[in-house]
N, C-alpha and C positions, 0 to 999 in steps of 0.2 A: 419352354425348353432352354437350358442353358448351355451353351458349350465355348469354347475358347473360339471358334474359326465361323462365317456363315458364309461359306463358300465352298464349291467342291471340290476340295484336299486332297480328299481321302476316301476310306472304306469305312471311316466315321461319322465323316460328314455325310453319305450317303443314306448311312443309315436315319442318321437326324432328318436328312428330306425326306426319306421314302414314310418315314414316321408320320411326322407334321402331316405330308399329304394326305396319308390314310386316314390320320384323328382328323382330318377336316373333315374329307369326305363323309366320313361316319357321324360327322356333324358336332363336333367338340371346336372351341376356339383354343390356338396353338397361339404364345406371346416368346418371341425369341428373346434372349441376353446374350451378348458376346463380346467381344474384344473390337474394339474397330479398327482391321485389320483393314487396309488399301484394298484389295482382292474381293470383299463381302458383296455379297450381294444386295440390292436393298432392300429395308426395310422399315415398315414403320414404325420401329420400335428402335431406331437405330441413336436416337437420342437419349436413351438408356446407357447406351454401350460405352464400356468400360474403357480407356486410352491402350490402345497396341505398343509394346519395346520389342522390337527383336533384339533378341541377347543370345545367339547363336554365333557356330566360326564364323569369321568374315566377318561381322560388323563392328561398325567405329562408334563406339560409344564412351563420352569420357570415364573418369575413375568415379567421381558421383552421381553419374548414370547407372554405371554397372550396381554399385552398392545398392541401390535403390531396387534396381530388377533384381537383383539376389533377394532382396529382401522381399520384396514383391510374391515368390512363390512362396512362402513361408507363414505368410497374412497383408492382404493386400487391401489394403482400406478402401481406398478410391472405389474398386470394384465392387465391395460389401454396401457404400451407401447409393449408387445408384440402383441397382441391383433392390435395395428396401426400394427409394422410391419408386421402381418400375410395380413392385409387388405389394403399395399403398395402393399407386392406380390401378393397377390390372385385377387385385382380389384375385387370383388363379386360387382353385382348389389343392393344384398341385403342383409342385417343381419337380420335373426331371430334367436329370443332367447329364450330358454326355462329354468327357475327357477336360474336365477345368483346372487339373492341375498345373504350374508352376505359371499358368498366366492369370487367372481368375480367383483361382486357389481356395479353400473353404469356407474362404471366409464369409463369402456368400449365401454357405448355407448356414451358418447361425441365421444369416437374416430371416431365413424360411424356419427355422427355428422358434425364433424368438413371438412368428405369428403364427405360430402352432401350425405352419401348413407342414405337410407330407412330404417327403423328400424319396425320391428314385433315385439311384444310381445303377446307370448300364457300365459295366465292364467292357472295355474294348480292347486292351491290352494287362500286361502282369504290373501297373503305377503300383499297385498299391502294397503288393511282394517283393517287388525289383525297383530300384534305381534307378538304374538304368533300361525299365518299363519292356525289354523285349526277351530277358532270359536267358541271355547268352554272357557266358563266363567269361571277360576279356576281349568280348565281341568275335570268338572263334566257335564255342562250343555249347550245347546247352547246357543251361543253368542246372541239374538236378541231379542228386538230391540241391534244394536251395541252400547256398553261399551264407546269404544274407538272411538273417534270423529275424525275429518278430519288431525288436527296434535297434540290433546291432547289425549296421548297413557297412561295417569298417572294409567286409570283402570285398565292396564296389571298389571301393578306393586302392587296395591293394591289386586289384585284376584290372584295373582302371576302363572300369565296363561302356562306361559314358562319352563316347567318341576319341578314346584312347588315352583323353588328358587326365590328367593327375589331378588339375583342379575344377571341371567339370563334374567330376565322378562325384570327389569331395562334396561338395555343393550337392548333386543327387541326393548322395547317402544321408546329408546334413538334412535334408528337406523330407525324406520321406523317415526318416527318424525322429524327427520334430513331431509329425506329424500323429503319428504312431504312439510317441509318448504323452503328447497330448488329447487323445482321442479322439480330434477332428472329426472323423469321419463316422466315428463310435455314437459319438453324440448326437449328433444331424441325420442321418442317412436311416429312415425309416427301412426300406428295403433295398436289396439291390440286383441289377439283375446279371446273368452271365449268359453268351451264347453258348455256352458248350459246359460238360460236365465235366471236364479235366480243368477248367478256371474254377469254376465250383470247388471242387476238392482241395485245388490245391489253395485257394481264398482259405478255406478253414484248417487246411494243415497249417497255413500263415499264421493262427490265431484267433482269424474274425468269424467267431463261434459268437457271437451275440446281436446279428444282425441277420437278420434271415435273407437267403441268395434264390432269387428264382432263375429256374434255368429257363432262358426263352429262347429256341435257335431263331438265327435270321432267315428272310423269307426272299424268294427272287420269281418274278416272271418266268412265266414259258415264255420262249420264242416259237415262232413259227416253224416247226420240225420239216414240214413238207418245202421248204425252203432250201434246205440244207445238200450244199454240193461239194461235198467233199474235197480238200485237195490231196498236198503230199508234204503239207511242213507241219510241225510242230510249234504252238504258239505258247509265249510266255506274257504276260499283259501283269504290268504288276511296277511296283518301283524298283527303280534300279538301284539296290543299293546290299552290303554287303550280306545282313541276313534273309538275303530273298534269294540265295542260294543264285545269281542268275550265271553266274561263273561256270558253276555245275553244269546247269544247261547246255550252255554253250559247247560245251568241253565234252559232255555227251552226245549232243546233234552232230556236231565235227565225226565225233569216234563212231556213228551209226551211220554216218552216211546221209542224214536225214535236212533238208532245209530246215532251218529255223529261223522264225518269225517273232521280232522282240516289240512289242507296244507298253511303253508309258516311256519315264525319262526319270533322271537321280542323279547321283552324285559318281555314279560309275560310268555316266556314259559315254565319254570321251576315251577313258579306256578299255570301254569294251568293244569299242566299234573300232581301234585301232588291233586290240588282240584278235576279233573275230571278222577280217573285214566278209567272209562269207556271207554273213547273217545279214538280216534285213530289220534292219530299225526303223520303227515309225514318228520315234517322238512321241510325243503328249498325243494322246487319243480320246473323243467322246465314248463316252456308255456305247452310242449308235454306231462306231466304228468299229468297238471293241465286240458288239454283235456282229458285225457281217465278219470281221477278221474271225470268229469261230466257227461262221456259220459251213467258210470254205478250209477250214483248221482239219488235220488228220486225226491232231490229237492235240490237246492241252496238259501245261507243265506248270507245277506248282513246287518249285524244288527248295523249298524252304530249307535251310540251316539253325533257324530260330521257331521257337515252340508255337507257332500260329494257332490263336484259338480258335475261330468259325469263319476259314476266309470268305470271300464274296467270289473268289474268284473262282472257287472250287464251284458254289453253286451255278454261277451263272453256266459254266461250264456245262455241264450235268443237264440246266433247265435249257441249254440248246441242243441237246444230244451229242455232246461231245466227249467222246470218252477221255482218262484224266486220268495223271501220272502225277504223284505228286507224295510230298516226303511225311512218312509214317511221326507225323510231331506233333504235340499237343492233342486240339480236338479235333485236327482233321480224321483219322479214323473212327468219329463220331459221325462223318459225313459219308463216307465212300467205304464202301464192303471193298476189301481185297480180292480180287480177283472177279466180282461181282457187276459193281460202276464205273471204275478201273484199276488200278494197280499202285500199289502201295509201295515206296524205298526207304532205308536207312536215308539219316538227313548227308548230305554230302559226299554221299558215295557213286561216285562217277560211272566206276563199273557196273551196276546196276542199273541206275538210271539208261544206260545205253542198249544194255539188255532188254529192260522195258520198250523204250523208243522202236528197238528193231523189232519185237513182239508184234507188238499195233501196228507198227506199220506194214507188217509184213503179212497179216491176217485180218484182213479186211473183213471176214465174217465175225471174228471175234471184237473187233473195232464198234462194228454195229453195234452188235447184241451190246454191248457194256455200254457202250450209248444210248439206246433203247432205254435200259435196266438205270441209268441215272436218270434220265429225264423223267419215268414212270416213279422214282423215287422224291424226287423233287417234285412231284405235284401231289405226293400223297403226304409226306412230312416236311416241306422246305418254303411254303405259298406264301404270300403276302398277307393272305387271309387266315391262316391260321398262325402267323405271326402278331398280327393286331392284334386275334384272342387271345395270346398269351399277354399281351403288352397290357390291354383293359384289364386283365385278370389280376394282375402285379398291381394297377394304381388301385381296385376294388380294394384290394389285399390291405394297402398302402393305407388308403381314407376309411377303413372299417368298415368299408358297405360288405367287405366279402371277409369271413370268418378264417 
């Protein structure tokens, strides 16, 4: 498995552990690739791993540094020949790859290529549509209908979608139009997969009608339901940053009346704990916190502003019995029946959201039941077990054992 990061990020990297783990258990040998990020965890494969630049705001990097990392996302050699040598020695059957753009970048998969192995790609966000990778037009609204057409990426640049700068964006649009007109990805990527059927769709309204997309949703544990003590806040667990809507949030729990309960951390969170001192922030939280902080949650908020394809945050929610509020965007209504698991909003509309909050909180019977009705949901279609069988099913697909 190859990905840019072997550390837990994100709701990427998670899924690359919960992966790895499962194909072990199931009795497969899993060979990581990555970037050698400070953060990684270890591993024995770690002298493989490709040299880490961050080239992000904030850092000091000279003028022939940056040129280089620009250049870097676009074909990045260094990463392509270790990358062969890892997959002289290792022989894998198969490479799948989770999110290697602008560090790792494709070049990696000619390598797999070039020795006829099979190539997977999971989709985790819109790279390969968007730009600036999360959908949103100028970083205010969603992207749709898309801006940015099959290899004319010019509308990144003029909405300057990619953390507001002008030559950020540029760079974006530069790198996934490159990309596109050269068919990188066209070429290399046997199959690929998507958590959700609105990445699906909208993959092939993009163009990429010639690579076939399996939809495989992600899978999460039950927690132990009989555990579960309800309080009176509302939790949000997620990053703090400006498409995760947490603004919203806030601005709704305030108008309901309601405690709110904020867990992870971002680039907001100095200003949010100054606008909201009400609220209760935890900081950087484990998986294991971020259970118990549901287990005694009233209700969970997912108030997204950006097109979220299959969050984790929504299932975990759901596989504790916690009913879920959270904004009607991408594939999250592929997750949660309206009115059914819990309740559906326009993305960013405050009013509503607060109307929600007061709802659940206020009908404590109804709260159940829609808790109840996701957890019983999450163990008939959301498991970790019927996730693997989807994932085996894609590499079958992939190496031709499967028709």
């Amino acid at each position: 498995m190859a990905s840019k990061f072997l550390y837990p990020r994100g709701g990427l990297e998670r899924v690359l552990f919960d992966e790895s783990d499962a194909l072990e258990a199931a009795g497969h040998d899993v060979l990581h690739f990555a970037t050698r990020h400070p953060e990684n965890l270890p591993s024995p494969y770690e002298r493989y791993f490709a040299p880490y630049l961050e080239i992000g705001a904030g850092t000091e990097l000279g003028t022939l540094e940056k040129v280089r990392a620009v250049a870097r996302m676009f074909r990045n050699g260094a990463a392509a020949g270790l990358f062969g040598e890892m997959l002289d020695d290792g022989r894998p059957d198969l490479v799948h790859v989770h999110g290697i753009h602008r560090q790792l970048s494709p070049s990696i998969l000619f390598e797999a290529s070039r020795r006829s192995i099979p190539v997977v790609h999971t989709l985790h966000d819109y790279h390969l549509v968007c730009p600036a990778d999360v959908m949103l037009r100028g970083q205010a609204a969603p992207c749709l209908p898309r801006a940015c057409k099959t290899i004319d990426c010019s509308a990144a640049l003029r909405n300057r979608c990619t953390r507001g700068s002008i030559a950020a964006s540029a760079i974006a649009a530069c790198e996934l139009s490159f990309q596109r007109l050269t068919r990188a990805y066209e070429r290399t990527v046997t199959r690929f997969i998507s958590p959700s059927r609105f990445l699906r769709d909208l993959m092939i309204e993009g163009g990429w009608t010639n690579t076939p997309i399996d939809v495989v949703p992600p899978g999460t544990a039950l927690t132990d339901g009989t555990t579960r003590t309800p309080g009176e806040y509302a939790l949000f667990a997620g990053r703090l940053s400006p498409e995760k809507g947490i603004s919203v949030f806030l601005s709704a729990a305030r108008a309901a009346g309601i405690p709110a309960v904020v867990a992870g951390d971002g680039p907001l969170a100095d200003a949010l704990r100054a606008k909201f001192p009400e609220a209760r922030f935890t900081g950087h939280v484990t998986p294991a916190e971020v259970t118990r902080l549901l287990d005694e949650a009233r209700v969970a908020v997912v108030p997204s502003v950006s097109l979220e394809n299959a969050p984790l945050g929504v299932l975990e929610a759901m596989g504790a019995g916690v009913p879920i509020i959270a904004s009607s965007v991408g594939g999250v209504p592929e997750l949660i029946g309206d009115g059914i698991e819990g309740l559906l909003v326009p993305p960013g509309d405050t009013a509503a959201l607060t109307s929600a909050l007061q709802m659940l909180s206020g009908d404590r019977k109804l709260a159940a039941t829609m808790g109840i009705a996701g957890r019983a949901r999450v163990s008939r279609e959301f498991t970790p077990e019927r996730h693997l069988s989807g994932l085996l099913e894609t590499y079958a697909r992939a190496t031709g054992e499967l028709a």
